[in-house]
N, C-alpha and C positions, 0 to 999 in steps of 0.2 A: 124456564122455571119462573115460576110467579112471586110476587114481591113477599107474600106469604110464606110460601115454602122454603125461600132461600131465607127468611127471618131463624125457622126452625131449624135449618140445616146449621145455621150460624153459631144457635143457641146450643146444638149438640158439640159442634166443633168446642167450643168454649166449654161447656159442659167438659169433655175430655180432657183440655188445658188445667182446668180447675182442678182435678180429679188428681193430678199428678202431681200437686207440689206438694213438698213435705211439709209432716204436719209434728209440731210438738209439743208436748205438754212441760212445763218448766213449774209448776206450783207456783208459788211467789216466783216474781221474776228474777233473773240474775242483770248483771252489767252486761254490757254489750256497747256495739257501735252506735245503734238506735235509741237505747234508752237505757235510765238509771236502774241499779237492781235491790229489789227487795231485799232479799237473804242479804246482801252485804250489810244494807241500813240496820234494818231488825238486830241482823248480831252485833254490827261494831254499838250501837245505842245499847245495846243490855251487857257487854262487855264491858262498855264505858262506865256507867254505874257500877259493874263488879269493883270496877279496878280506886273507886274512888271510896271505896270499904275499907274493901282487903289485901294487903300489901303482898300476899301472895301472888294476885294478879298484876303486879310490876312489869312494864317494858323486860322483852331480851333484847339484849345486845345480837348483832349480826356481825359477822367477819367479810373480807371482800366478796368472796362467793354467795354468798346470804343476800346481799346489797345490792349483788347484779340481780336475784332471781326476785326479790323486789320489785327491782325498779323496769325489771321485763314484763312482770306480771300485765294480764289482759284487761285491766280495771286501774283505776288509782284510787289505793287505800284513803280514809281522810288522813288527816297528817300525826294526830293522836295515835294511829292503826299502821305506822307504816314500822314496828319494830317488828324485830322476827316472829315474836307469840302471836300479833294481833293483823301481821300480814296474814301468817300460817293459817292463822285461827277462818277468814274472810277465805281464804285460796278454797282450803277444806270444806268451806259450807258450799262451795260451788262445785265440790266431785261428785256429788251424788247426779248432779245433770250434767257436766260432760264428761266424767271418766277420762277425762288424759285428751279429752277434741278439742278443738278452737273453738271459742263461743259465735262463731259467726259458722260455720260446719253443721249447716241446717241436714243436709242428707244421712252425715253419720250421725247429728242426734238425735235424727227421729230413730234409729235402732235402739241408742240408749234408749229414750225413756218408751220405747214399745217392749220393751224386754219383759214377757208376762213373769219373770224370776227376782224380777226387781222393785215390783210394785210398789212393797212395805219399806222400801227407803223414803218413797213420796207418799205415806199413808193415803193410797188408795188401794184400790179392791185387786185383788188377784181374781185367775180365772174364773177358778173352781170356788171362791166367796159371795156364793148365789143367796137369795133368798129362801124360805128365813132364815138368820143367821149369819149374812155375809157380812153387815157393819159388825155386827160387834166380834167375829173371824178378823177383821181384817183392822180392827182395833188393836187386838191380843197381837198381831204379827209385827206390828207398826212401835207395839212399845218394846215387844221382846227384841227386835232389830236395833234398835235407840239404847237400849237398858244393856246390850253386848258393846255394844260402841262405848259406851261410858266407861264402861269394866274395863277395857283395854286402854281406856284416856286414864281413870287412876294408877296404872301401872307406868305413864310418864311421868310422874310426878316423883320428886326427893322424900328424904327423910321427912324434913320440914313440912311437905305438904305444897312444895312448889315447882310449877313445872321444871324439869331436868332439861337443858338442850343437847345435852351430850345425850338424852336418850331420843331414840330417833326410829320415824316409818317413813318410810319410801313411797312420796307419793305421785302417782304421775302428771305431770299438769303440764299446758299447753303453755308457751309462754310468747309473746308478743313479734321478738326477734329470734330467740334460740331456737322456735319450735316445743314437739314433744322433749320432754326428759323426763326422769328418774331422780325426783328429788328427794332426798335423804330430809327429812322436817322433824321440829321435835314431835312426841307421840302426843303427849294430852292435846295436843291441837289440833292436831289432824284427825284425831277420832274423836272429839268434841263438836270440833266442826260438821263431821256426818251426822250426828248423832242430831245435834241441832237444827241440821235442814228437816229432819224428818218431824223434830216438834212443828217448826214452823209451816212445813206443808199441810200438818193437823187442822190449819185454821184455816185455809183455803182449799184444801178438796175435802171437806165435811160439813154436813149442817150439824148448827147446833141447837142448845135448847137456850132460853130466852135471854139467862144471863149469860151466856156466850159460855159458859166452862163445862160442859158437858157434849159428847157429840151423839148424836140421835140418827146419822147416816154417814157412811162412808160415801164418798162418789167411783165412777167406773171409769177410767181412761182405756186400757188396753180392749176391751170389747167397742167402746164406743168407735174409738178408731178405728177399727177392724171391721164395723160396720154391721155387727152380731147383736145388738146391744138389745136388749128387751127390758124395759124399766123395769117391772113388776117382777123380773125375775133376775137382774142381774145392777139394780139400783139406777139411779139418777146418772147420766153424763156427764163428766169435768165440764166443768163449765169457765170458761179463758177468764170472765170478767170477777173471778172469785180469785185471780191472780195479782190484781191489780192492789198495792199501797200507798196510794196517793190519794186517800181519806177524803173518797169522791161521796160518801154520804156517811148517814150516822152508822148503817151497818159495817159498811167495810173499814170504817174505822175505830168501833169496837174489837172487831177480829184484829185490827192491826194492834191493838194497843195491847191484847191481851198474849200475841204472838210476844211480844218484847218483856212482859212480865212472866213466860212460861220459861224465854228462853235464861232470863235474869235469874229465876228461883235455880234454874238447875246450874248454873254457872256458879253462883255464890253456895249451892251445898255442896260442890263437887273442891271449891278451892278453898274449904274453908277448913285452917291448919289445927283447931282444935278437935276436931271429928276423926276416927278412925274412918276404915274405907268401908268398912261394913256399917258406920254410921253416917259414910257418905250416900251410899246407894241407900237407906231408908229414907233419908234426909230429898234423894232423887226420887224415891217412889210416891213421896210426899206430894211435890210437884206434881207429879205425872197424875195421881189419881186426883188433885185440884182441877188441871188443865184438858186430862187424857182418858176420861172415866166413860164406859160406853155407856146410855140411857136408852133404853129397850122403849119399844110402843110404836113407834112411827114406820110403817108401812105404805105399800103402795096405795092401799086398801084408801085411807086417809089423808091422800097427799102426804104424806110423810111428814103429818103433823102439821100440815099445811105451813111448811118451813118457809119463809122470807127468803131465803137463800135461793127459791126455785126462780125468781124473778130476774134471774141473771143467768140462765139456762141459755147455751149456744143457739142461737139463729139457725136456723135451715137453709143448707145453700151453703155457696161459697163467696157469696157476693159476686159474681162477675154477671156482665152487663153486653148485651149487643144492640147493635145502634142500628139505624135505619142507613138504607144506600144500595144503590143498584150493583148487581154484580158481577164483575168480568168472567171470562171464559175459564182465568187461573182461578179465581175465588168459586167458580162451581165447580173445577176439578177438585179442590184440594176439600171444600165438603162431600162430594163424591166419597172422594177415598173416603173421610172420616165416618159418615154414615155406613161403608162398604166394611172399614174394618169391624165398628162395631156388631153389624149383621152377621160378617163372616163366622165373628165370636160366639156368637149365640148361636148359628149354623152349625160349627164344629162341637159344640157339645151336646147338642143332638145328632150327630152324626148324617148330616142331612147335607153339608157341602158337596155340590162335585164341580166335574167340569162343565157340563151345559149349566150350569147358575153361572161360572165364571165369566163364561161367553156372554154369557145376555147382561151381565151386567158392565161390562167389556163394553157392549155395544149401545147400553142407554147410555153410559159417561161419555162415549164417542159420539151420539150424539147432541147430547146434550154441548158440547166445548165443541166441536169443530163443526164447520160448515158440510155439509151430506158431501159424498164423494160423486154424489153426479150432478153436480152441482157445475155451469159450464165456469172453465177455468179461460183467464186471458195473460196476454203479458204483452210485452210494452218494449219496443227497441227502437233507441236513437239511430237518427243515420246524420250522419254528419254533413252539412254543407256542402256543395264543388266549389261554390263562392266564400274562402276563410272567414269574411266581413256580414256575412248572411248567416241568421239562427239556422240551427238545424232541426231536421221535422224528425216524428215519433212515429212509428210504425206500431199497430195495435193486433193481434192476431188475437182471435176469439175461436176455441177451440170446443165445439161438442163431440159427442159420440157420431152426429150425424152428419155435420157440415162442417168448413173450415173459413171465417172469412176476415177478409183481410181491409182494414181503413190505414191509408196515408193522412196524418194532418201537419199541418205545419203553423207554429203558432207565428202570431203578429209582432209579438215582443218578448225578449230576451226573458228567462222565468228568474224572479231577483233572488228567488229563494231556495234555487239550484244549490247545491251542494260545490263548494271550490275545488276549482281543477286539485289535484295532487300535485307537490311540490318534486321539482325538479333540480332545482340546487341545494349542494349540501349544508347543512349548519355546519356552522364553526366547531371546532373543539377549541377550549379552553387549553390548551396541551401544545408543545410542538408541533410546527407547519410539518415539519417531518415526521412521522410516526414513528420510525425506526431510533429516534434521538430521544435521549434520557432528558428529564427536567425534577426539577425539588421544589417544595411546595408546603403549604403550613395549613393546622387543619384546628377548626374551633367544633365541638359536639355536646349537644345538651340533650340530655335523654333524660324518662320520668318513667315509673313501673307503677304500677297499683297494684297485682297480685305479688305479694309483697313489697310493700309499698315502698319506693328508693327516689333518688334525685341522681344524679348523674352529669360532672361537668368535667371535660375534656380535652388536653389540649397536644396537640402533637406535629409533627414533621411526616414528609408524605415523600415519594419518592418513584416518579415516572419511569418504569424500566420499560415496556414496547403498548402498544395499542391496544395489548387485553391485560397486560396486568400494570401491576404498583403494589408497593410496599410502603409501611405506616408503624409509626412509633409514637405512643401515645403515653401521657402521664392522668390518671384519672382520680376525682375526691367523689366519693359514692357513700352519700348520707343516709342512713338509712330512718325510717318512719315507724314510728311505732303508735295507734290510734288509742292510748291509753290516760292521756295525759303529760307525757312525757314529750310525746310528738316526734322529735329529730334526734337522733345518736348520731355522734360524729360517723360511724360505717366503717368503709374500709379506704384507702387508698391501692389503686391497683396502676399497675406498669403494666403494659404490654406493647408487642409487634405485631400487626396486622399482614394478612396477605389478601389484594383486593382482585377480584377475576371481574375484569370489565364486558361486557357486550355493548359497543358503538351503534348506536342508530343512527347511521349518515344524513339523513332527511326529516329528524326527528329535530324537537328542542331539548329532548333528555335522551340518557342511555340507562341502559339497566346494569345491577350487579352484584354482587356474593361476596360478603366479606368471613375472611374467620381469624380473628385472635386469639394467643394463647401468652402467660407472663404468670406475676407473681401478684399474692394480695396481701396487703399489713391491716390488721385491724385497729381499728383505733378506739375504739369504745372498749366498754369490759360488763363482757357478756357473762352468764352462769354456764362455769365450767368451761370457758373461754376466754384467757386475762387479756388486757390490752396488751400489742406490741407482738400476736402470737399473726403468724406469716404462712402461707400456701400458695396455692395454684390458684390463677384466674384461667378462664374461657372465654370465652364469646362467638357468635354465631350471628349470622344475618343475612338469609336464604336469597331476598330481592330485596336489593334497595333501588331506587329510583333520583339520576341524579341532572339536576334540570342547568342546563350552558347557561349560563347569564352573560359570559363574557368569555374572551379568548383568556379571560385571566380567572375568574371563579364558576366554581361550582358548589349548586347547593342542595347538598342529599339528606334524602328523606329515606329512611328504614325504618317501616313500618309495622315490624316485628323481629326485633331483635332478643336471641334469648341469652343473657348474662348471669355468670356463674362464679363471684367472688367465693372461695373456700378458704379464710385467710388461717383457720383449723385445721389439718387433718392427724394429729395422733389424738388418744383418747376417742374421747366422745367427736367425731368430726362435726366443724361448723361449714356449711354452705348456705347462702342467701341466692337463691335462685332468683333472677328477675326476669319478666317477661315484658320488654321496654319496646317504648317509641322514639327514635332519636332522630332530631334534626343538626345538622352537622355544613360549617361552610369552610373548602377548601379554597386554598389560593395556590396558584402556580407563578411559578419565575421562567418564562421563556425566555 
């Protein structure tokens, strides 16, 4: 295959790769691992000005339950925002993009925000919101989705006009160490909060008109994705760099300034205790036809009014990249196959696959990777010295279809780069000269998890019963991580008894082996819906571990996937913290 062809074959493989990561649309961005998020900045900033009006908008108080779901949460509130209203209030503006997933839960959020039922949370276009007509459709859905959410937020509120905590909606949110739950929140915040993303996504998937308060296009996410997109008939592409608030020029940071004054007017008509609720929602409508009025004229026809906005239109491609380099027999199989499935795909819907295409293409990848089969084969066998002190010669037999012939050579000097004889004497064990004899032993293990992220330090007593097994008592401090800001919870402490099935490799410097643990676990931190002090069942598992003789007195094991299972919960809601750890671990023995 020529340097050319295997370029394109390269290019389609990556092509493929590219094709298959998930993709998602988030409007202004949220928090996460990687980066700061919009929707939190945007609302805690125009909260913060509510609250330094209106005494309405005051701190709640939190009880211990409230405090834990806090300080679990997937982000850290600023420290103004960490009371139950203005946690609630930031938690909420984040449901409309995960619906209850992990903000790192890239495959289940690309279903949420692909959900064609869900559009008008993110004021963008639904299917059926085609041209003409589809901005300003998908305008009227976008307020009328916002202006219900509100309606349901005045009904959290008191006599007075200030939110209730005793009244309360159920919302689902992902949280750091708990997991999913079912959090019970007050109501005006949590339906404040949705209502509020959908203002703010206003300003980043729509163009507007010059002074930024009118929008003059909705943008398409679900078609674009889907790959159906047709401008002219189903509008403009979400475009990622209309997500961005970090006032990278003077446009994006008009749109930004004016998200924070959209979300401010409806936050201040909605808490403000002199208004009834019927003069609160005029008082919102007010807002909304300021910020959320649709301006007819702008068409495909005209660049859509030859909007500024378009100049931030998504790139073609996925950006990936193939690089120059010759390629082995594996690197032309495995484009083989890629180019082979793609064909297939396009063969099977024209119904035009059979078996003689399978064969022949069977046989160009055959030869393309391996050498022809009549191709003459040879092999190569030592014959040992009669003289111990004398190298031995190589015997070469060259085998065709037609002839058989056979070379003796014998070389001049020993070859230094021989491969070493194989070992003949045993290694030590670390263990009793006798095998059959019991020995005690003390055991130090530090293990570390990332998918759920933990620490792990170990310390216990070991106990030699014959040549394949042992038994292990361990006392463990298992801190758990949380990427939120918060970093380290004390975890759990867990006790357990291990039972260790040994396989001895007598010529080896290591043995192999299967451990499994089972005990109890105490938690020590105080989780939501889980108080400290609350106790269960620990696990552990560790399929192969690998444990290398240092000495007739230590051993030092490496289990290289170890799966642990502190549950220190199980009535109620149960708590487990699944970890899937690396643990290094050194034993000592007393002979």
């Amino acid at each position: 295959m020529g340097t050319s062809n295997r370029r394109h074959v390269a290019a389609a493989v990556l092509g493929l790769l590219c094709g298959a990561l998930p993709r998602t649309a988030l409007g202004y961005t949220i928090e996460n691992l990687v980066g700061s998020g919009c929707h939190e900045s945007i609302t805690a900033a125009a909260f913060r000005a509510v609250r330094k009006e209106l005494p309405t908008a005051a701190p709640l108080g939190a009880d211990d339950n409230d405090r834990a779901l806090i300080d679990d949460l997937q982000f850290k509130p600023d420290s103004d925002m960490q009371d139950l209203g203005g946690a609630t209030l930031l938690a909420a503006v984040r449901d409309n993009d995960l619906k209850g997933r992990g903000s790192s839960d890239l495959e289940q959020l690309a279903g949420v925000h692909g959900n064609p039922e869900g559009q008008e949370e993110h004021c963008l276009r639904s299917q059926d919101q085609d041209e003409p007509g589809g901005s300003q459709a998908a305008v009227a859905a976008c307020r009328t989705y916002l202006r219900a959410r509100i309606v349901e937020a005045l009904g959290g509120l008191d006599a007075a006009g200030k939110p209730d905590a005793s009244k309360r909606t159920t919302l689902t949110i992902h949280l750091s160490l708990r997991g999913k739950v079912d959090a019970p929140l007050p109501t005006y915040f949590v339906k404040m909060g949705q209502a509020i993303h959908a203002i703010e996504d206003s300003f980043s998937h729509t163009y507007r008109s010059a002074d930024g308060t009118h929008i003059t296009v909705v943008l398409n996410w679900i078609e674009k994705v889907g790959g159906t997109l047709v401008e002219s008939r189903d509008g403009p592409g979400h475009a990622a760099l209309l997500d961005h608030c970090d006032d990278a020029d003077a446009l994006r940071t008009a749109k930004h300034k004016l998200a924070i004054a959209a979300v401010t007017g409806v936050l201040r008509a909605t808490l403000d205790s002199q208004k009834s609720a019927d003069q609160k929602m005029a008082a919102v409508d007010t807002v909304l036809d300021e910020f959320m009025t649709y301006s007819p004229g702008c068409t495909f026809a005209n660049g859509w009014c030859d909007a500024p906005e378009r100049q931030y239109a998504d790139s073609s491609g996925c950006g990936c990249h193939t690089g120059r380099g010759n390629a082995g027999p594996g690197t032309a199989l495995v484009a083989c196959a890629a180019v082979f499935l793609a064909w297939l795909r396009r063969s099977r819907k024209r119904a035009r696959f059979n078996c003689r295409s399978a064969a022949a293409f069977a046989l160009a990848a055959t030869y393309l990777v391996w050498p022809s089969a009549a191709a003459a084969q040879a092999t190569t066998t030592t014959i040992p010295a009669a003289n111990p002190a004398a190298p031995p010669t190589s015997e070469t037999v060259v085998r065709t279809p037609v002839t058989t012939t056979t070379t003796v050579t014998a070389p001049t000097t020993p070859d230094e780069h021989a491969p070493p004889p194989p070992k003949i004497i045993p290694v030590q064990e670390p263990l009793p000269r006798d095998p059959s004899q019991t020995a005690w032993g003390a055991s130090l293990n530090l293990s570390g998890s990332i998918d759920s992220p933990a620490l792990a330090g170990a310390v216990g007593l070991r106990f030699h019963a014959s040549k394949h097994w042992s038994a292990g008592l361990d006392a463990e401090w298992n801190p758990w991580i949380a990427f939120n800001g918060t970093t380290f919870h004390a975890g759990a402490f867990n006790f357990y008894a291990s039972g260790i099935l040994r396989f001895p490799l007598a010529y080896e410097n290591f043995n192999l082996r299967t451990r499994v643990s089972l005990g109890t676990s105490y938690l020590l931190t105080n989780l939501y819906g889980a108080p400290s002090g609350s106790t269960g069942l620990y696990g552990d598992l560790s399929f192969l571990g690998v444990e290398w003789k240092l000495s007739r007195t230590f051993l030092f094991v490496v289990d290289p996937l170890n799966i642990a299972v502190p549950a220190p919960q199980l009535k109620g809601v149960p708590l487990a913290y699944t970890q899937y750890r690396f643990t290094l671990g050194l034993e000592v023995y007393f002979n």
